[in-house]
SEKOLFI-17849 format. One record per residue (C-alpha): residue number from 1; residue in one letter; x, y, z. Coordinates in Angstrom, 1 decimal, m for minus. Layout:
R_NUM_a_X_Y_Z
...
END
This chain:
R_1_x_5.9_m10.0_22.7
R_2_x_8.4_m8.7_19.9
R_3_x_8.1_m6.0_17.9
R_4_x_8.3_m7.1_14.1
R_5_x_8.6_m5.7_10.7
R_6_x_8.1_m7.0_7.3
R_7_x_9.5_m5.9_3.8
R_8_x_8.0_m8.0_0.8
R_9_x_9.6_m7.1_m2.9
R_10_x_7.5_m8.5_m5.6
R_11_x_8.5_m8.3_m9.2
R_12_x_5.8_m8.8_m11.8
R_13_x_5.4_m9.0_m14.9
R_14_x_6.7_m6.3_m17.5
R_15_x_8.9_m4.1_m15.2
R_16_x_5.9_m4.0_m12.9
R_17_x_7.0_m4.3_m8.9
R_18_x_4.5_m4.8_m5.7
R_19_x_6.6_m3.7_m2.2
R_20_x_5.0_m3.6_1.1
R_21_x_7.1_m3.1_4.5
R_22_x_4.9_m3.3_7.6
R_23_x_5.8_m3.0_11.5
R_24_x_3.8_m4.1_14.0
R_25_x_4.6_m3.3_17.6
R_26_x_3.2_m4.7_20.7
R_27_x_2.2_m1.5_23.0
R_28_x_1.5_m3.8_26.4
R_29_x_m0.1_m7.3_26.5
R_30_x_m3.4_m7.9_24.4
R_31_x_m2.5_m4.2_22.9
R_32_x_m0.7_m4.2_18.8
R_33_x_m0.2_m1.0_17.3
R_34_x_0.9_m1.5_13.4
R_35_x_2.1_0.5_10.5
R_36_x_2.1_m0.7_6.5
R_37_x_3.3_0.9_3.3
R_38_x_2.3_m0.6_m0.1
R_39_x_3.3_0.3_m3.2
R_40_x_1.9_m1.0_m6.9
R_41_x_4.0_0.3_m9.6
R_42_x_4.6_m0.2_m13.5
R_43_x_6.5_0.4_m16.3
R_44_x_6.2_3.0_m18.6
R_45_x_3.1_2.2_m21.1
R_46_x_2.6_3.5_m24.3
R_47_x_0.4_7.2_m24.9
R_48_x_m1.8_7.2_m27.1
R_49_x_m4.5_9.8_m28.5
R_50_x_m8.5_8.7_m29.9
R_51_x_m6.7_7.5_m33.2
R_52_x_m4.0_5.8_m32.0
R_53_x_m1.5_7.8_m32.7
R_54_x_1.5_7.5_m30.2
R_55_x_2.3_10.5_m28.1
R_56_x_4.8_8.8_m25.7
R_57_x_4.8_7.1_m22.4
R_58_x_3.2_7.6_m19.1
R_59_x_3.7_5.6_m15.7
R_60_x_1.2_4.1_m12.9
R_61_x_1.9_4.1_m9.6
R_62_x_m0.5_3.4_m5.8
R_63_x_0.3_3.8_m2.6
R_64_x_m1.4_2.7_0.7
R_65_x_0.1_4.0_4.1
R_66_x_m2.3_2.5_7.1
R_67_x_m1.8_2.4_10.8
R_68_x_m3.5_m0.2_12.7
R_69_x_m4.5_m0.6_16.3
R_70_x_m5.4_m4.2_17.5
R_71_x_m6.9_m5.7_20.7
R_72_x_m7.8_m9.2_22.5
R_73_x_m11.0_m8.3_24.4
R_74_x_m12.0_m11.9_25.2
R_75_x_m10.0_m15.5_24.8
R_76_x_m12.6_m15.3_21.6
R_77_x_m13.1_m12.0_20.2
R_78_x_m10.5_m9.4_19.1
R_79_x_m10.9_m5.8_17.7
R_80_x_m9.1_m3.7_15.4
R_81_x_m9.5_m0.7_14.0
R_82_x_m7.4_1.0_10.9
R_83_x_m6.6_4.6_9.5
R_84_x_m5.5_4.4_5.4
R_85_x_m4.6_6.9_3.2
R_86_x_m4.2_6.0_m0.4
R_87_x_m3.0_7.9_m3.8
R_88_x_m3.0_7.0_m7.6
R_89_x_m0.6_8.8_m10.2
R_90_x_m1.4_8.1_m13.4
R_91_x_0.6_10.0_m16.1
R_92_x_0.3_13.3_m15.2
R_93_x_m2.8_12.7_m13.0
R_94_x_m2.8_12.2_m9.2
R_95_x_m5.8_11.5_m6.7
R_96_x_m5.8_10.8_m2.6
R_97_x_m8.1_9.4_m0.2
R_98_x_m8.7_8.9_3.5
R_99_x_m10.6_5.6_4.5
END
Protein backbone atom coordinates (compact mmCIF):
# COMPACT_ATOMS: atom_id res chain seq x y z
CA UNK A 1 0.00 0.00 0.00
CA UNK A 2 1.21 3.65 -0.87
CA UNK A 3 0.32 6.57 0.54
CA UNK A 4 -1.04 9.04 -2.24
CA UNK A 5 -1.99 12.58 -2.68
CA UNK A 6 -3.98 14.43 -5.16
CA UNK A 7 -3.98 18.25 -6.31
CA UNK A 8 -6.73 19.03 -9.09
CA UNK A 9 -6.66 22.91 -10.42
CA UNK A 10 -9.75 23.59 -12.32
CA UNK A 11 -10.31 26.89 -14.09
CA UNK A 12 -13.81 27.84 -14.92
CA UNK A 13 -15.52 30.09 -16.48
CA UNK A 14 -15.14 34.00 -15.74
CA UNK A 15 -12.03 33.99 -13.47
CA UNK A 16 -13.81 31.30 -11.42
CA UNK A 17 -11.25 28.34 -10.10
CA UNK A 18 -12.31 24.78 -8.41
CA UNK A 19 -8.91 23.23 -6.42
CA UNK A 20 -9.03 20.15 -4.41
CA UNK A 21 -5.74 18.46 -2.95
CA UNK A 22 -6.49 15.20 -1.06
CA UNK A 23 -4.13 12.58 0.74
CA UNK A 24 -4.98 9.40 1.49
CA UNK A 25 -2.71 7.21 3.67
CA UNK A 26 -2.91 3.57 4.29
CA UNK A 27 -2.65 3.16 8.29
CA UNK A 28 -2.06 -0.96 8.14
CA UNK A 29 -3.76 -3.43 5.65
CA UNK A 30 -7.63 -3.02 5.08
CA UNK A 31 -7.17 0.39 7.24
CA UNK A 32 -7.23 4.13 4.85
CA UNK A 33 -7.09 7.25 6.73
CA UNK A 34 -7.64 10.31 4.21
CA UNK A 35 -7.55 14.06 4.27
CA UNK A 36 -9.30 16.62 1.37
CA UNK A 37 -9.36 20.35 0.90
CA UNK A 38 -11.80 21.91 -1.62
CA UNK A 39 -12.01 25.22 -2.63
CA UNK A 40 -14.88 26.97 -5.13
CA UNK A 41 -14.00 30.44 -5.79
CA UNK A 42 -15.06 33.40 -8.17
CA UNK A 43 -14.39 36.49 -9.44
CA UNK A 44 -15.36 39.61 -8.21
CA UNK A 45 -19.23 40.20 -9.26
CA UNK A 46 -20.89 43.34 -9.56
CA UNK A 47 -22.91 45.04 -6.08
CA UNK A 48 -25.76 46.11 -6.50
CA UNK A 49 -28.64 47.81 -4.21
CA UNK A 50 -32.90 47.15 -4.75
CA UNK A 51 -32.72 49.65 -7.75
CA UNK A 52 -29.90 48.56 -9.36
CA UNK A 53 -27.68 50.98 -8.69
CA UNK A 54 -24.03 49.74 -8.55
CA UNK A 55 -22.23 49.91 -5.27
CA UNK A 56 -19.06 47.88 -6.23
CA UNK A 57 -17.86 44.35 -6.22
CA UNK A 58 -17.96 41.53 -3.82
CA UNK A 59 -16.27 37.93 -4.08
CA UNK A 60 -17.58 34.14 -3.38
CA UNK A 61 -15.61 31.80 -1.98
CA UNK A 62 -16.34 27.70 -0.16
CA UNK A 63 -14.32 25.57 1.41
CA UNK A 64 -14.54 21.86 2.46
CA UNK A 65 -11.74 20.42 4.75
CA UNK A 66 -12.91 16.45 5.48
CA UNK A 67 -10.92 13.62 6.98
CA UNK A 68 -11.93 10.23 6.16
CA UNK A 69 -11.45 6.88 7.76
CA UNK A 70 -12.03 3.68 5.50
CA UNK A 71 -12.17 -0.09 6.12
CA UNK A 72 -12.54 -3.60 4.26
CA UNK A 73 -14.62 -5.56 6.80
CA UNK A 74 -15.49 -8.50 4.40
CA UNK A 75 -14.09 -9.42 0.62
CA UNK A 76 -17.71 -7.63 -0.02
CA UNK A 77 -18.45 -4.90 2.31
CA UNK A 78 -16.37 -1.82 3.25
CA UNK A 79 -17.01 1.10 5.76
CA UNK A 80 -16.13 4.53 6.00
CA UNK A 81 -16.91 7.17 7.97
CA UNK A 82 -16.04 11.10 7.42
CA UNK A 83 -15.63 14.41 9.59
CA UNK A 84 -16.30 17.86 7.23
CA UNK A 85 -16.19 21.20 8.06
CA UNK A 86 -17.36 23.63 5.48
CA UNK A 87 -17.45 27.71 5.23
CA UNK A 88 -19.09 30.23 2.72
CA UNK A 89 -17.83 34.03 2.35
CA UNK A 90 -19.83 35.87 0.46
CA UNK A 91 -18.95 39.69 0.26
CA UNK A 92 -18.70 40.65 3.59
CA UNK A 93 -20.67 37.58 4.99
CA UNK A 94 -19.20 34.36 6.29
CA UNK A 95 -20.94 31.08 7.69
CA UNK A 96 -19.33 27.49 8.98
CA UNK A 97 -20.63 24.11 9.52
CA UNK A 98 -19.69 20.73 10.95
CA UNK A 99 -21.27 17.67 9.15
Amino acid sequence: MVAGVRVFLYPLFEGSQLTNVSYGYPLFKNHVLGFSLTTLSSADGEKTDDLGRTLGSFSDKETAMMATYATKLTPNLHFGINAKFVTQEIDTFYAKEWE
